[in-house]
C-alpha positions in Angstrom: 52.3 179.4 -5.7 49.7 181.1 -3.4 50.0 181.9 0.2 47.9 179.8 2.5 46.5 181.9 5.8 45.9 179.3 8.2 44.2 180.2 12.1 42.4 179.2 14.5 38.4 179.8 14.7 37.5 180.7 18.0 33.9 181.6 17.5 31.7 180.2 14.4 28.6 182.5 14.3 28.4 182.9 10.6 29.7 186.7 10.9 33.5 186.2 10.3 33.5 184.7 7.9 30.0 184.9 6.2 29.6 182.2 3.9 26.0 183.4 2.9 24.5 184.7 -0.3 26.6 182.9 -2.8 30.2 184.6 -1.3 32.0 183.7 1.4 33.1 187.1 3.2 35.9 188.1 5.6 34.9 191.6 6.0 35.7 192.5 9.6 38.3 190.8 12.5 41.5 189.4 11.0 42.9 193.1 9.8 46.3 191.5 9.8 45.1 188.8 6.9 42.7 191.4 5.4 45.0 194.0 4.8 48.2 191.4 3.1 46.3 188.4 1.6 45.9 188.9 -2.5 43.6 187.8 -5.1 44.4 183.5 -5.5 45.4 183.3 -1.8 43.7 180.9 0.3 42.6 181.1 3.4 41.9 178.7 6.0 39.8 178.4 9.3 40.9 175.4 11.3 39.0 174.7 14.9 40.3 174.9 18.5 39.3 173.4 21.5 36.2 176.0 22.9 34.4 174.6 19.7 35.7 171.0 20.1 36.9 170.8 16.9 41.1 170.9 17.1 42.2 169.5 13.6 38.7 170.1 12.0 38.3 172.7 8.5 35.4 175.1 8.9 36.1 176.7 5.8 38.3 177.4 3.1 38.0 179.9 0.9 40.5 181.4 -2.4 40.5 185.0 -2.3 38.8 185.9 -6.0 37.9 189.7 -5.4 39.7 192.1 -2.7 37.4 195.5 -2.0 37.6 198.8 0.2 34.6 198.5 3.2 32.9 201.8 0.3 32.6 199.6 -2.5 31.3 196.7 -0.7 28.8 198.8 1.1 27.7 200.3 -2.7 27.8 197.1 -4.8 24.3 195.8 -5.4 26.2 192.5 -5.3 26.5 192.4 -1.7 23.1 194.3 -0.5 22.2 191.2 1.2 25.5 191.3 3.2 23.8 194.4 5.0 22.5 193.4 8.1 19.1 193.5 9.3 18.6 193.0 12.8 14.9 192.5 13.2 15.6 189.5 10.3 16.3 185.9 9.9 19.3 184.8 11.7 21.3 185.1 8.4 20.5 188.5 8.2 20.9 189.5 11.6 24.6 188.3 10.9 25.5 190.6 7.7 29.2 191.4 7.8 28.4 194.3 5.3 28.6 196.9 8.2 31.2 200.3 7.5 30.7 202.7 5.0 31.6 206.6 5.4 29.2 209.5 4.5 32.2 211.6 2.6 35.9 210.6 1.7 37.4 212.3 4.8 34.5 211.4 6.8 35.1 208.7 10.0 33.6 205.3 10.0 30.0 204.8 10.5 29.3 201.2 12.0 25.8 199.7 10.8 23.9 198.4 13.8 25.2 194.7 14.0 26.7 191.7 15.5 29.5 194.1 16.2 27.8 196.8 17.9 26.5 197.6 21.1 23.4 196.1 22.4 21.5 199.3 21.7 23.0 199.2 18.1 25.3 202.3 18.9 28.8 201.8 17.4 31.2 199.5 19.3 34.2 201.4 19.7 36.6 198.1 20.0 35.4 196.4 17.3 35.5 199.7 15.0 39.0 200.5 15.7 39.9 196.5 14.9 38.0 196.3 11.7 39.1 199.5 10.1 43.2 198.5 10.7 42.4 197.2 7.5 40.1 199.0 5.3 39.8 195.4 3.0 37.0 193.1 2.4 37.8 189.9 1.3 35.6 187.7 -1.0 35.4 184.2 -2.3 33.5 182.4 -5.3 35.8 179.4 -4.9 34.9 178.4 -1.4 34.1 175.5 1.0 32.3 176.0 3.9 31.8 172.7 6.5 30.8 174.9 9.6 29.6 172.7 12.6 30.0 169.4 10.1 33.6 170.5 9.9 35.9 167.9 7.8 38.7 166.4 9.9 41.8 167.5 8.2 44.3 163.9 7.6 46.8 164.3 10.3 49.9 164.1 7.7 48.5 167.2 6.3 49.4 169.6 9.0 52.0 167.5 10.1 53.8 168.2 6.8 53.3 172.1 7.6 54.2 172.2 10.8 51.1 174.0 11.9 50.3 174.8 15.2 47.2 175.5 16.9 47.7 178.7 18.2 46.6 182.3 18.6 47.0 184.5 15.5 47.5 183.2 12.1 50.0 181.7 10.0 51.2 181.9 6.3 52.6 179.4 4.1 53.8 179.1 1.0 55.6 175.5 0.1 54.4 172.2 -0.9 53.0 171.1 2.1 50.5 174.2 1.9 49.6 173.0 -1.4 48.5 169.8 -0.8 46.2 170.8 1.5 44.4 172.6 -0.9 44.5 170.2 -3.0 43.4 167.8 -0.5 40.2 170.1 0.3 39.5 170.8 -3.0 39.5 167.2 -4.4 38.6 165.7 -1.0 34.9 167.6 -1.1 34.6 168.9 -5.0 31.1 168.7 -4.3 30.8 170.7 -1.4 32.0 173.7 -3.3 30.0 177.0 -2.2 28.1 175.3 -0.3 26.8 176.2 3.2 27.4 172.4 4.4 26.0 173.0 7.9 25.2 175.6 10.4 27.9 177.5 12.1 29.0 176.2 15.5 27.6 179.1 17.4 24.8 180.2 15.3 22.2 179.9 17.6 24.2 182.8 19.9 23.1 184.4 15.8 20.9 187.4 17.8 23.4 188.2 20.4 26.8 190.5 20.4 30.4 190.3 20.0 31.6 193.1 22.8 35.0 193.1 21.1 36.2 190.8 23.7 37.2 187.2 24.5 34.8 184.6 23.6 31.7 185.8 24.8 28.5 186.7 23.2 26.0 188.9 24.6 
């Protein structure tokens, strides 16, 4: 039976997790579910109350490749993950961001949603993504973002889950029939982008590394 990661989305900007270009990517934030969840895990992006969505899936994805930050920044597969900041609002939010220029070498940050304003390297945000040197990627995905699908109360009930800071794993029946619920529930809606994120028109500014604000 897989484990089911289960937290709270605080800010839906299409960067974490980037549900663009045919994967759905948790590449940076979360090193705590980066660094433990395993190929046929799921994972599981429930709203709180700053996006007015307590209760509501944004996304859902089963983990189907796990990658070091190198081979995701190599792969051909995932060039369109790179960010380009002078692009579409897509683009401007590629999560494709750390690769290092020799084995030993330190981190370089690409200029992104997680640097600076001037695009120099956010010190915050680099030390919290690279707890976890893991990319996580999904074929097997649904992504609702701001037309997230209101999870049936029983459902959560049944797991005893909490909205709550951090995230949390389980592994039982319950778990289980909320995937199954997703998965049957929206079959159609499978890698799909089904709506905008929340917060993508904040798509050009910042994440300091910081509360909830975008600059």
């Amino acid at each position: 039976m897989p484990n089911v990661y289960i937290y709270v989305v605080d800010r839906d900007v299409g960067f974490a997790p980037n549900p663009f270009h045919g994967y759905c990517s948790l590449a940076t934030c979360k090193p705590g579910i980066r660094s433990t969840a395993q190929v046929g895990d799921w994972i599981v992006g429930v709203g709180g109350r700053r996006l007015n969505a307590t209760g509501k899936c944004i996304f859902a994805m089963e983990v189907t490749r796990k990658i070091g930050f190198q081979e995701y920044w190599d792969d051909r597969r995932y060039v369109d993950k790179k960010p380009i900041r002078n692009g579409s609002s897509v683009r401007l939010l590629g999560d494709n961001i750390y690769h290092r220029n020799g084995a030993s070498s330190p981190w370089q940050q690409a200029d992104s949603h997680h640097s600076n304003a001037d695009g120099s390297p956010n010190p915050d945000n680099v030390n919290r993504d690279t707890k976890s040197d893991r990319v996580l990627l999904s074929t097997n995905f649904f992504y609702f973002g701001s037309n997230a699908a209101a999870i049936l109360s029983h459902l959560l009930e049944n797991l005893g889950y909490q909205n709550r800071m951090g995230h949390s794993i389980f592994t039982n029946k319950a778990s289980l029939e909320l995937i199954n619920w997703i998965t049957s529930e929206h079959s159609e809606q499978r890698n799909r982008v089904i709506a905008d994120p929340y917060d993508f028109f904040q798509s050009g500014k910042r994440y300091i590394g910081k509360g909830s604000t975008l600059v």
